[in-house]
SELUMTOR-845485 format. One record per atom (N, C-alpha, C): residue in three letters; x, y, z. Coordinates in steps of 0.001 Angstrom, whole numbers, plus 524288, in hexadecimal, padded with zeros to 5 digits. Layout:
// residues N
ALAXYZ ...
This chain:
// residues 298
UNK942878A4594B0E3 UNK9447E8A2114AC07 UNK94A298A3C94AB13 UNK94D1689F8E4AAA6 UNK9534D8A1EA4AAD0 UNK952098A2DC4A3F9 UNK956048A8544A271 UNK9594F8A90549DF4 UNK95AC48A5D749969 UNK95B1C8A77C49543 UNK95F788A3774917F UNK9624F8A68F48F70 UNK9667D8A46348D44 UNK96B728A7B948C7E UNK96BD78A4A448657 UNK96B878AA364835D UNK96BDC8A8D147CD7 UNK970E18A96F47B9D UNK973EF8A5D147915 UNK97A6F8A66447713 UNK978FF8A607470C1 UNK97B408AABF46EC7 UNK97B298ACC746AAE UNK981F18A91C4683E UNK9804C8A67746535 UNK9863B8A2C94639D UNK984828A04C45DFF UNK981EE8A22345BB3 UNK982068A1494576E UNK986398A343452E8 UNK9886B8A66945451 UNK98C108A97D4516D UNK991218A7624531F UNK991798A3CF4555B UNK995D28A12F457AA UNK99A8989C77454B0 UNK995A589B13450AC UNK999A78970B44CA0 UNK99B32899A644946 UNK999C789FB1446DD UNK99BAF8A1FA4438C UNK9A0948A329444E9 UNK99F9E8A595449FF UNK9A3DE8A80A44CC9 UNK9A9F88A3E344DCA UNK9A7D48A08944F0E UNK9ADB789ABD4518F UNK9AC988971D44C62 UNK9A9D98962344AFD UNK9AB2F8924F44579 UNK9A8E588D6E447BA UNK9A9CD88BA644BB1 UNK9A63F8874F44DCC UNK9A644886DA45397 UNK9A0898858F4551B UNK99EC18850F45AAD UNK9A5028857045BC7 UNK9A7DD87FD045A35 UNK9A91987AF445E73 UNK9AEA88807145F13 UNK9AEFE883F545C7D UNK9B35E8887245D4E UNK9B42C88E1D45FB1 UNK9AE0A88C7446447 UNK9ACF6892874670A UNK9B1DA8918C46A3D UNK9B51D894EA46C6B UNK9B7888952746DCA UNK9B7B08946447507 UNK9BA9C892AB477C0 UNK9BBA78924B47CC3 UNK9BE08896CB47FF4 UNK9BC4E8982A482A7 UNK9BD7989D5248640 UNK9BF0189CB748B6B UNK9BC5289A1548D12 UNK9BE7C8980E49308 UNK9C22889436494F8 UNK9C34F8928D497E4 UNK9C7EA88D5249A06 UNK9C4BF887CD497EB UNK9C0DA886484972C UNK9BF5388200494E1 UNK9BC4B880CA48F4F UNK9BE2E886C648CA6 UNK9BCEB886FC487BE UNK9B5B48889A48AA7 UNK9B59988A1E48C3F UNK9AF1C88DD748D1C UNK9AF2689166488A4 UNK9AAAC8937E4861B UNK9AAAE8990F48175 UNK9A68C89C1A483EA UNK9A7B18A07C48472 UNK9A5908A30D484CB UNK9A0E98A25A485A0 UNK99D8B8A1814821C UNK998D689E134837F UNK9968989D34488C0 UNK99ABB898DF4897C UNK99A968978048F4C UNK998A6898FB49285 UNK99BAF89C9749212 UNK99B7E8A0A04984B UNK9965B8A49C498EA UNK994F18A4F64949A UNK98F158A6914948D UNK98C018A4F2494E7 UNK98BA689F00493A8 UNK9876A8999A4967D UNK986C38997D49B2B UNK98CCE899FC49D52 UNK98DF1897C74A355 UNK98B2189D304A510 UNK98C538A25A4A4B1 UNK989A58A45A4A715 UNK9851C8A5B74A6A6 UNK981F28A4D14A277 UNK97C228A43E4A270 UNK979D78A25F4A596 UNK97D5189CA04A63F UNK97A56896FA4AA30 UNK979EC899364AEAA UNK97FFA89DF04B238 UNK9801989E8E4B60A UNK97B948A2404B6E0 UNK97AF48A55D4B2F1 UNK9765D8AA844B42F UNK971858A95F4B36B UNK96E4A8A4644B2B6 UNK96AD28A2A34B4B2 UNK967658A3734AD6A UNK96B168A1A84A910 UNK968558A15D4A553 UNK966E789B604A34B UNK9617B89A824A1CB UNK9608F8936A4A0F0 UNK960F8892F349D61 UNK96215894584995F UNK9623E8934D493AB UNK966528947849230 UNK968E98922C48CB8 UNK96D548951848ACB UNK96A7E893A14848B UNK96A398973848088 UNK96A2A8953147AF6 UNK96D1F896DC475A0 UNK96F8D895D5473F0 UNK972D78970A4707D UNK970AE8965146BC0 UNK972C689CB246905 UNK970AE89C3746243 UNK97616899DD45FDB UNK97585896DB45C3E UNK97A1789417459A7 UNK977EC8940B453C5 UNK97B71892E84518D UNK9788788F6144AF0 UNK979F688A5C44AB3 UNK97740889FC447DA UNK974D98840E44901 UNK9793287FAE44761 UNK97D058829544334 UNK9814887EE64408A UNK985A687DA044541 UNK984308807E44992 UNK98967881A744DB9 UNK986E887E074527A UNK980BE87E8B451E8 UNK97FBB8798E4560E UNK982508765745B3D UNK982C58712445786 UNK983D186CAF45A2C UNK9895186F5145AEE UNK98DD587152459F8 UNK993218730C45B60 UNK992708772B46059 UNK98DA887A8745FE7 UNK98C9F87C88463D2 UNK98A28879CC46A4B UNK98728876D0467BA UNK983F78755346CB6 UNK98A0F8708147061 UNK98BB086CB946AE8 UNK98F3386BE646CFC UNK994FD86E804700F UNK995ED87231471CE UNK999178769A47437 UNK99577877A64797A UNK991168799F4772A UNK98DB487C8C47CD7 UNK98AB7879384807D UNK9881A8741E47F8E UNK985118707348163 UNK9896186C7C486EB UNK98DD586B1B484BE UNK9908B868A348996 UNK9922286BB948E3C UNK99252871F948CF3 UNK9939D8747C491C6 UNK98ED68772B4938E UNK989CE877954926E UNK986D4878D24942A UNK980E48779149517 UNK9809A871DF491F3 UNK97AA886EE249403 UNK97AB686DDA49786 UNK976CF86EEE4998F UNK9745A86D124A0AB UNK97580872294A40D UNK97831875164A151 UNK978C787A604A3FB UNK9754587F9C4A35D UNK971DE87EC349F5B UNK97153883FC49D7F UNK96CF0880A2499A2 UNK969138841949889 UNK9632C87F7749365 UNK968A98833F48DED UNK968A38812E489CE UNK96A388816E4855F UNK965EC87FF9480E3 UNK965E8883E147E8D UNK963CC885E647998 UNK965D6886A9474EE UNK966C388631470DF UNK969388876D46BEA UNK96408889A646667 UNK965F288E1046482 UNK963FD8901345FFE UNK96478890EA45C5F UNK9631C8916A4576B UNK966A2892E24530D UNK965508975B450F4 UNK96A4389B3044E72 UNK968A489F5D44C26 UNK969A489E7F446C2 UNK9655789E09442AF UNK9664B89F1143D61 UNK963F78A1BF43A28 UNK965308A2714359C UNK9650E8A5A94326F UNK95E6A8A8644327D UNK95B108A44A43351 UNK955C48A4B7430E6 UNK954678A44A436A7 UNK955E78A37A43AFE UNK9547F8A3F743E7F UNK94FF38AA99440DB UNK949BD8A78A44115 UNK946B68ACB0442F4 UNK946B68AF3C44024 UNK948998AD6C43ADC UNK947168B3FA435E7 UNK940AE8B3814347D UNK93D918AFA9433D9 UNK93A138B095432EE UNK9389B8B02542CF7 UNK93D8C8AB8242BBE UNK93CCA8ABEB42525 UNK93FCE8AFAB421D1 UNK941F08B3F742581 UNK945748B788422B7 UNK94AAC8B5D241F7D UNK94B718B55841AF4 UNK94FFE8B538416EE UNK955C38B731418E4 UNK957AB8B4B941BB9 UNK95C168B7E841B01 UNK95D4D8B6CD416F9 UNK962998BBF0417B0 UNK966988BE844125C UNK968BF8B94041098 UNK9697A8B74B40BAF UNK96E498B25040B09 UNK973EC8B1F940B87 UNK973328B75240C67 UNK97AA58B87240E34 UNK97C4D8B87B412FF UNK976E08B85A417F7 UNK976D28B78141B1D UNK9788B8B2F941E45 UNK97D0F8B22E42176 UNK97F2D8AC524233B UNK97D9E8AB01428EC UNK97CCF8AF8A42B88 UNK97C1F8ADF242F97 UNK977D48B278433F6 UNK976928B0E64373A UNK970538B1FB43990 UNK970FC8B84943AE9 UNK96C278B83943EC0 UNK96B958BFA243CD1 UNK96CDC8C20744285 UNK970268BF9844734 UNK972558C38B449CE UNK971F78C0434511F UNK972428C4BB454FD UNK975468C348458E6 UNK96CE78C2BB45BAB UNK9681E8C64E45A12 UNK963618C59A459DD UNK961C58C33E45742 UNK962BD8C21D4528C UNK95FCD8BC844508D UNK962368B85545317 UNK9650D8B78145541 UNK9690C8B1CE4580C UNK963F28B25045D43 UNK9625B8B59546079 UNK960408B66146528 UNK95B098B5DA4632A UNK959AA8B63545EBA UNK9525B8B42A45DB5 UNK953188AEA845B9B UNK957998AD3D45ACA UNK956BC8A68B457E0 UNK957AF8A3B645DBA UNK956E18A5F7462AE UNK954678A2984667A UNK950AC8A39D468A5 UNK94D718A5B1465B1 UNK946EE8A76646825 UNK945618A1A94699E UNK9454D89D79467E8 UNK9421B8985D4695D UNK94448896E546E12 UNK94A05897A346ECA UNK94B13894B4472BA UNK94B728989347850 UNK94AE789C1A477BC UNK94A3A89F2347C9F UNK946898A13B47EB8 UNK943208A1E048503 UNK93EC68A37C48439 UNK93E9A8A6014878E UNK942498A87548B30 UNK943F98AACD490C4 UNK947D98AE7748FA6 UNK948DF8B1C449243 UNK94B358B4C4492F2 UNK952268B3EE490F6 UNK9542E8B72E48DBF UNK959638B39348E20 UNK95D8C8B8F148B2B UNK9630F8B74E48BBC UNK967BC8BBB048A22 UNK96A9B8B7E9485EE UNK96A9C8BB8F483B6 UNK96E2C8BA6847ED6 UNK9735D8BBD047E40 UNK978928B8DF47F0A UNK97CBB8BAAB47CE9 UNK980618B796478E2 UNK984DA8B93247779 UNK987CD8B8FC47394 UNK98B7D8B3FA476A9 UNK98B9A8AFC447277 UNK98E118AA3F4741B UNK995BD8AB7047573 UNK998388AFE9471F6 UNK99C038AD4447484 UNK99EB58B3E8476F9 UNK99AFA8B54747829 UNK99C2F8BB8F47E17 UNK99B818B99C4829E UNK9A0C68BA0A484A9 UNK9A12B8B8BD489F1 UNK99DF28BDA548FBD UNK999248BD76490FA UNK995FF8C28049501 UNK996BD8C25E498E4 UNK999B58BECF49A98 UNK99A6D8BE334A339 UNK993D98BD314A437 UNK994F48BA854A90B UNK990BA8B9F54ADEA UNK98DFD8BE9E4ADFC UNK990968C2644AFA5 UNK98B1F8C4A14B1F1 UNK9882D8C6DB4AD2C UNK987A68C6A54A810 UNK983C38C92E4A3D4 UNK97F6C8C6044A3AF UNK981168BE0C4A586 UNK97E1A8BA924A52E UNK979878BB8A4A9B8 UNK97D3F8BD744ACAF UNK97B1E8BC554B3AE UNK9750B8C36D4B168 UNK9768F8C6D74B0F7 UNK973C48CB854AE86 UNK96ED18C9FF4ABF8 UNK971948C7BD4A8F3 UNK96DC88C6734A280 UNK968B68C2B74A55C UNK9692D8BED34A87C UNK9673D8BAB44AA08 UNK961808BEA74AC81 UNK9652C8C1A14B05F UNK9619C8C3144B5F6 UNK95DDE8C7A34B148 UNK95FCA8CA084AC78 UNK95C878CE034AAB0 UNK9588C8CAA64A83B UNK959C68C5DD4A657 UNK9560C8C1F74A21D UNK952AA8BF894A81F UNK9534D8BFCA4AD3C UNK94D2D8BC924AFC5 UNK94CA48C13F4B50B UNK94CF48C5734B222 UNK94B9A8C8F14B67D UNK9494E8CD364B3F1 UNK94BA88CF844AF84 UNK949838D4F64ACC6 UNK949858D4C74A855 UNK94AEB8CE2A4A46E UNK9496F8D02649E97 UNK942D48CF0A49CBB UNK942268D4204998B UNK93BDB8D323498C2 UNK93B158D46C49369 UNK935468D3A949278 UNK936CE8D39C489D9 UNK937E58D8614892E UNK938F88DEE448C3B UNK939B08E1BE48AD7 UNK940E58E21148CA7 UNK941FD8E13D48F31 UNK947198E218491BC UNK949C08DE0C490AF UNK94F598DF0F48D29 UNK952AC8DACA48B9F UNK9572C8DDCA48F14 UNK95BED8DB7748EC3 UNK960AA8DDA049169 UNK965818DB5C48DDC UNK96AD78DFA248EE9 UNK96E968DDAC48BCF UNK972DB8DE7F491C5 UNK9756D8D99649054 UNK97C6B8DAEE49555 UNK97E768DD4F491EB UNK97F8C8E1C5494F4 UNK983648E536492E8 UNK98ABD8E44D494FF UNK98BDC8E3F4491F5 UNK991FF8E374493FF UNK996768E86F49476 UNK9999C8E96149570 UNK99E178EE374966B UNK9A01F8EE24492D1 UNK99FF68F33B48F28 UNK9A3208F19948933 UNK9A8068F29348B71 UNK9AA558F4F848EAC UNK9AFD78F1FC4901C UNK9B3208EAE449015 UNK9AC808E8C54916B UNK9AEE78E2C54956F UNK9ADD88DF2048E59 UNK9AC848E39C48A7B UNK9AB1F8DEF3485E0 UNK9AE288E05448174 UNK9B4238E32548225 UNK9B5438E45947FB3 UNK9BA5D8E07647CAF UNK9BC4F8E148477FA UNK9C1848DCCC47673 UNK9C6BE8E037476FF UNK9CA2D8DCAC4787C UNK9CFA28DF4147891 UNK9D1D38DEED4720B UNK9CFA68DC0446F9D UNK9D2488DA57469CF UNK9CFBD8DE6B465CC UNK9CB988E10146744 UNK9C8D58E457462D5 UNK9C3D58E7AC463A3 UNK9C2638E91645FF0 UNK9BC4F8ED4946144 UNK9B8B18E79646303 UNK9B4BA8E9B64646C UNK9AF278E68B46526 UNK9AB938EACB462B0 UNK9A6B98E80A46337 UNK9A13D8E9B646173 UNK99E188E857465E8 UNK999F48EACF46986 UNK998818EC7246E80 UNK993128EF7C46CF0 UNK98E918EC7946F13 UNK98A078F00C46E9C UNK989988F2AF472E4 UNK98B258F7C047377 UNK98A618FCE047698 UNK9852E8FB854791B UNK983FC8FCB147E08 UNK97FEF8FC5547F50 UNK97DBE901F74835B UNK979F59062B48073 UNK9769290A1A48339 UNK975399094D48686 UNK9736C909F548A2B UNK96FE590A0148EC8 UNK96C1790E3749122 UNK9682A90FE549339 UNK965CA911E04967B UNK966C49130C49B00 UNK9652B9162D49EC6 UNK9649A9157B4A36E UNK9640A9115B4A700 UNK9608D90F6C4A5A4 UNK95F7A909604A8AA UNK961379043C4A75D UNK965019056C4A25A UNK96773901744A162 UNK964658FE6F49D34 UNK963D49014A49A9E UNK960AD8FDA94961D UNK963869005749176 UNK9637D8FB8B48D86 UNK9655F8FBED48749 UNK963ED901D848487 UNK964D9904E048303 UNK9649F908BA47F79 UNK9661F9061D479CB UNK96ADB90558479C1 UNK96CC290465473F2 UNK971329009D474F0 UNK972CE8FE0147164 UNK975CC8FAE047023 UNK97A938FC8546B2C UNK97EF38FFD546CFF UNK98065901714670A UNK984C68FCE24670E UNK986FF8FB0346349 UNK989C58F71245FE7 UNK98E2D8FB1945F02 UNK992DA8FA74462E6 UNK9982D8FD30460E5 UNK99A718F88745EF0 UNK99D578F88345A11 UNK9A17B8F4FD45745 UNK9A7BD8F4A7457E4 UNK9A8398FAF045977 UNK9AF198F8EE45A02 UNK9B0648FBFB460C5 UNK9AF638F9B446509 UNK9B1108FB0846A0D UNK9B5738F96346AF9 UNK9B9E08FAD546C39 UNK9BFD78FA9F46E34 UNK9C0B08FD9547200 UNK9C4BC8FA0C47428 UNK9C7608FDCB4791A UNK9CB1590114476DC UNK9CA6E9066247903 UNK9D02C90A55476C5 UNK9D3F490A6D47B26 UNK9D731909CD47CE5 UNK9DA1D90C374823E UNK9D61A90B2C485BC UNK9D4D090F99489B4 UNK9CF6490E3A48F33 UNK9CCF190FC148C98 UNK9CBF690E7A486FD UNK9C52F911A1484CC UNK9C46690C5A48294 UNK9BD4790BD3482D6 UNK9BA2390A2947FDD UNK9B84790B7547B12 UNK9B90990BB54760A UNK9B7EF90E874726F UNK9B52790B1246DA6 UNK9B16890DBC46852 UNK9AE4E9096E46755 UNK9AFF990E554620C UNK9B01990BA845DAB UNK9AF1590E994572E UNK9A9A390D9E454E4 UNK9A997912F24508A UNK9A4E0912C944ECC UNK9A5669162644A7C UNK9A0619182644858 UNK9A0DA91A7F44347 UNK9A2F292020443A5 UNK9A2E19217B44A91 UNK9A2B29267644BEB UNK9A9D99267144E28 UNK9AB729232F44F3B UNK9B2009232144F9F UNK9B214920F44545A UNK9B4BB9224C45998 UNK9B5C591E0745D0E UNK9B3DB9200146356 UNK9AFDE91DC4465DE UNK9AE8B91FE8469CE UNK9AF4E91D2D47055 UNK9B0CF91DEB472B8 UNK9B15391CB94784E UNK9AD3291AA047A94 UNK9AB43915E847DFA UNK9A756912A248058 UNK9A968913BC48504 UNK9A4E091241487C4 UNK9A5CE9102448D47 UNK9A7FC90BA748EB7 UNK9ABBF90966492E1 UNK9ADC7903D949453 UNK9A76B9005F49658 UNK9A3599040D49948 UNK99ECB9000D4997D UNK99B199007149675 UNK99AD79023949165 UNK9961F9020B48FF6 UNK994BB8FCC948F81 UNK98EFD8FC5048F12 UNK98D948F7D349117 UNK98CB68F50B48936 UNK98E378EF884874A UNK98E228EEDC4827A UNK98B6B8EB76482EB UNK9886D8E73847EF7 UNK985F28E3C447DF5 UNK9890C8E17D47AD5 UNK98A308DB3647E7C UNK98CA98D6F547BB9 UNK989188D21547B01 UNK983BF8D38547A13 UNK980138D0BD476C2 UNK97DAC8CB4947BC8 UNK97E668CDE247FA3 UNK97A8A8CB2D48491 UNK9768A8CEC648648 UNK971E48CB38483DE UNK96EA28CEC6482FF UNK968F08CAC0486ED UNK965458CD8E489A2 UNK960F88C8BB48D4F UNK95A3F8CA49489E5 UNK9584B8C74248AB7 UNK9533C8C8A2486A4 UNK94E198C4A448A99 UNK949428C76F48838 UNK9460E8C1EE48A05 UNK945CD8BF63484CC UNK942D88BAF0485BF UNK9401F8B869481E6 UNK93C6C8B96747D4C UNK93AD58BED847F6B UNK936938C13547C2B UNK93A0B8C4AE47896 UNK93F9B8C5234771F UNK944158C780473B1 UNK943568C32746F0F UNK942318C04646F77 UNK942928BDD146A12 UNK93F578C00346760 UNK9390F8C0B846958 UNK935828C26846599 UNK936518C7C3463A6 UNK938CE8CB1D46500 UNK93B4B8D1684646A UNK940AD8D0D1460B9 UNK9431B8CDAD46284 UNK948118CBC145DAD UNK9466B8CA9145882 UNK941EE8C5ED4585F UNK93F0C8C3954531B UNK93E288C8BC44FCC UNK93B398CC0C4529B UNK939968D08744FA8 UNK93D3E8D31C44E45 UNK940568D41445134 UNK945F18D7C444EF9 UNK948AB8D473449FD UNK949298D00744C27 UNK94C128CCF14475C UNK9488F8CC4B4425E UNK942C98CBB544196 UNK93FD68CD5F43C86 UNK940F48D15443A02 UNK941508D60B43DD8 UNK940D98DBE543CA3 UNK947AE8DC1C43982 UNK94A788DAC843C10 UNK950D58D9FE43A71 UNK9517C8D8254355A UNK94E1A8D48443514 UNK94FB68CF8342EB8 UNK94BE58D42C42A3F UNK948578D7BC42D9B UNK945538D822428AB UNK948A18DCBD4262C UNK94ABA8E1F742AFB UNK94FB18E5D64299B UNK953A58E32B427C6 UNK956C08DF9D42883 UNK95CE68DE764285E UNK95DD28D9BF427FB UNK959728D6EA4256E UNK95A0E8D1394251B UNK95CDA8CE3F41FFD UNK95C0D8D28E41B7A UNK95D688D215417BC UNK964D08D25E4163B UNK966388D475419D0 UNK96DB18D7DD41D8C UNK96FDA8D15241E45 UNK971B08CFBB41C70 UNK974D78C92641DF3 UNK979468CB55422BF UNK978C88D04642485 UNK97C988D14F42827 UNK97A478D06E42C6E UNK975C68D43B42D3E UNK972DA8D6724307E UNK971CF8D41F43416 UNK973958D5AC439EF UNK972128D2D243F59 UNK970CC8D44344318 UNK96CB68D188445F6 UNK9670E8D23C44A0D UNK96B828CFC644C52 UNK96BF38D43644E65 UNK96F9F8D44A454F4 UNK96B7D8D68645A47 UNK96D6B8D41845ED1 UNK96A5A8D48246252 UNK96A698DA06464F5 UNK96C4C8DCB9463E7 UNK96B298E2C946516 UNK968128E53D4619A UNK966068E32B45D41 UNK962198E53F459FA UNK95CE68E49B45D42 UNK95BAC8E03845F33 UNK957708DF74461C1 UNK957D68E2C84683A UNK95C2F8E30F46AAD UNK95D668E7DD46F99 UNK95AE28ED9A46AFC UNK95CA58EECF46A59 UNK95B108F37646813 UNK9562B8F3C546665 UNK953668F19D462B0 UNK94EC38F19F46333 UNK94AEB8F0DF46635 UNK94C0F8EB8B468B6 UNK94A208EC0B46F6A UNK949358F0F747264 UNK94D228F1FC471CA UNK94CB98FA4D4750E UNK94A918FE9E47229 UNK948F18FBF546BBD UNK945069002246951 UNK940378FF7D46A65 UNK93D6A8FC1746B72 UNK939288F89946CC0 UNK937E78FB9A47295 UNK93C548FAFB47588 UNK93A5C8FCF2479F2 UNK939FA8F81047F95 UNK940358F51747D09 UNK941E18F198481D7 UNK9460A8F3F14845C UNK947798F1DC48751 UNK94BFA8F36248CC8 UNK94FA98EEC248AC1 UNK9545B8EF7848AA3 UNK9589C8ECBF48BCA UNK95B588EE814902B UNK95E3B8EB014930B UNK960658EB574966D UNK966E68EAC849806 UNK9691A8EF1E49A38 UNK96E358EDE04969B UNK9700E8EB9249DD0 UNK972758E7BB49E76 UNK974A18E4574A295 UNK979B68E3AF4A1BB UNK97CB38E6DA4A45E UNK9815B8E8B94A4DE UNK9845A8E3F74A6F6 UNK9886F8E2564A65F UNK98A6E8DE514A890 UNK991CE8DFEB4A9EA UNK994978DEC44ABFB UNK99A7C8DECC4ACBF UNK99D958DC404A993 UNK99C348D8A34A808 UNK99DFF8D3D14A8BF UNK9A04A8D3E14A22F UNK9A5C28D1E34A2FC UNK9A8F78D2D849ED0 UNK9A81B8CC8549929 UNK9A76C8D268493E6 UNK9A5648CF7048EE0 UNK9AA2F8CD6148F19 UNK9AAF88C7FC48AD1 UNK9AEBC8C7CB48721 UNK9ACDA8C3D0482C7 UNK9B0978C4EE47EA8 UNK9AEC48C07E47925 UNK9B41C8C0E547582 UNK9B3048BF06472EE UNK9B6338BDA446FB3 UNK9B5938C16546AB0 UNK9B6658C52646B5E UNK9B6618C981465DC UNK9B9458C95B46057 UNK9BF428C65146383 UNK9C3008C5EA45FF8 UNK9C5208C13E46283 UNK9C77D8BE3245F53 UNK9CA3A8BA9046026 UNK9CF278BB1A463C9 UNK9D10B8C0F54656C UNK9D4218C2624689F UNK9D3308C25C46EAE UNK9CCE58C1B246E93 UNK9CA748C14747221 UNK9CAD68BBA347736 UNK9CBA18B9A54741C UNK9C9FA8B492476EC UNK9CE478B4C647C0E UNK9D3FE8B45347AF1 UNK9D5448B42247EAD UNK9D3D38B79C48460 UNK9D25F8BBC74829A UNK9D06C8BF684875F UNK9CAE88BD2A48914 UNK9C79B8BA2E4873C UNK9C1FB8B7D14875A UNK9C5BD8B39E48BFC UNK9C9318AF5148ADF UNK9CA748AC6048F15 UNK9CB458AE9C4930C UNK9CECA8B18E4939D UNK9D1128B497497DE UNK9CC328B5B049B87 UNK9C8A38B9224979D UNK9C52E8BB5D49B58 UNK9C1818B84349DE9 UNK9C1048B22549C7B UNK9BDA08AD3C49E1D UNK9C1298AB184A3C0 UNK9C65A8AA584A0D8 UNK9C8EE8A8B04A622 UNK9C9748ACCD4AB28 UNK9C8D38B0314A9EA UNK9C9118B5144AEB3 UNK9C4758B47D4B24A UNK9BF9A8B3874AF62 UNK9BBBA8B3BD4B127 UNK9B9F58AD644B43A UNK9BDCC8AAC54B18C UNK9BD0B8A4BD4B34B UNK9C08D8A4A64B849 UNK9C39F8A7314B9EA UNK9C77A8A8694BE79 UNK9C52F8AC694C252 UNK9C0A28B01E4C0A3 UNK9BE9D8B30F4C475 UNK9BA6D8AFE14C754 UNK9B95E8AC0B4C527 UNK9B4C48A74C4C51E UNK9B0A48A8734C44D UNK9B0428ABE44C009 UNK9AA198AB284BBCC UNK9A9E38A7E74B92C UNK9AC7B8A5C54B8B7 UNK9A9CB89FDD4B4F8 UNK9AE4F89AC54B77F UNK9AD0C8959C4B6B1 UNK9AF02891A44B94F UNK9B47A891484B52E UNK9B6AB88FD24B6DA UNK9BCD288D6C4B1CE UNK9BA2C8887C4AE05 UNK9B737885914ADE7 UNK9B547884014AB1B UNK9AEF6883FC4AB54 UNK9AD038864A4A69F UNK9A88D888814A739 UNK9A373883B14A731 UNK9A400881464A4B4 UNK99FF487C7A4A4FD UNK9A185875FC4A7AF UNK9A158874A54ACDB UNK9A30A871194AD97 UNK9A0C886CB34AF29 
């Protein structure tokens, strides 16, 4: 059973103001996006499904449907407000849905296999796809989920701090903890990150979580519960958000294995608007080493 690959893009019209204005990254106006389809398709994933809202739709499907039907099965979901609460009230001050794990349970219907979840406009390289694929039809099981871990060197911005979930490990390579640093900068040749405690020195590899994350099918029913348990603590918080490392962490209280799958392969995104030009650069470099074709869908 091949894979499906969940694109988390619901947060995407807030972000650009409209579909029809995600921005173009590559030589034929490709986004980011893209290049994470294309390499899904190449790493042997059959599905692709995207959480969206529903007002962004037809602007969406129209963008994603001409460069990729007949290539790949396509799915679409919606994440809203009342989505899987179970009747629960949200807050009225509340505008918008409850996080990066509730977006990943409002496709319990449409997924029923094994599948990885990442973030619509983070650019991961080939080989996290090529990883992620072989861990989802070879070793993921309802106890063992896995996260790609990336080089907090290769995910860092030249324009400002980032925020980087630290990632623990074991001996054998499994998840310990997940800590959430907020302000990581480069100093001179240091890596350095602030905190309540003043300013401390990292490693160039520690390994971070940029929210590519592989699961089975049987994660929805373990999410549902977390997300009840969530609305009934913190449901009442119009802030409050079921992010997908809430469910990693608990997962490992329970007494699952995550798997941390180390990868090379250099992050980038758009952090700051200062960003972008270095996001081309680093597409065309890679389009000249010949990882990806000069025009990506033809």
């Amino acid at each position: 059973m091949k894979p499906t690959l969940l694109v988390l893009a619901a947060g995407m019209a807030s972000r650009y103001g409209s579909m029809k204005q995600i921005q173009g990254f590559g030589p034929h106006g490709e986004t980011i996006m893209d290049y994470s389809i294309y390499d899904s398709i190449r790493a042997g994933f059959g599905k692709v499904v995207f959480i969206i809202r529903r007002d962004f739709a037809e602007n969406f499907r129209n963008i994603i449907e001409p460069k990729i039907k007949g290539r790949i099965a396509i799915e679409y979901v919606y994440q809203e407000l009342d989505s899987f609460t179970e009747g629960y009230p949200a807050p009225a001050e509340r505008t918008k849905p409850w996080g990066t794990a509730h977006a990943v349970l409002c496709a319990k219907t449409a997924i029923h296999e094994p599948f990885a979840v990442i973030n619509a406009d983070d650019f991961y390289g080939s080989d996290g796809f090529f990883k992620a694929a072989r861990f989802l039809q070879q070793e993921c099981r309802d106890d063992v989920f896995s996260i790609i871990g990336y080089e907090l060197v290769k995910t860092l911005s030249e324009n400002g701090s980032v925020s980087r979930g630290v990632c623990e490990v074991d001996k054998e390579n499994y998840l310990i903890s997940v800590v959430e640093r907020t302000k990581i900068y480069r100093e001179g040749n240091k890596i350095v990150y602030d905190d309540a405690d003043g300013k401390h020195e990292t490693a160039f590899d520690s390994k971070v979580s940029m929210n590519f994350w592989c699961f089975p099918a049987s994660a929805f029913a373990f999410i549902q519960k977390m997300f009840l348990k969530f609305l009934k603590e913190k449901g009442t918080d119009p802030k409050a958000e079921f992010f997908i490392p809430i469910i990693g962490d608990q997962f490992i209280k329970e007494g699952g294995k995550i798997k941390l799958i180390p990868t090379s392969a250099q992050w980038f995104g758009v952090t700051y608007k200062e960003d972008a030009p270095e996001v081309k650069k680093s597409l065309s470099a890679l389009i000249s080493q010949g990882e990806y074709p000069e025009r990506l869908w033809k």
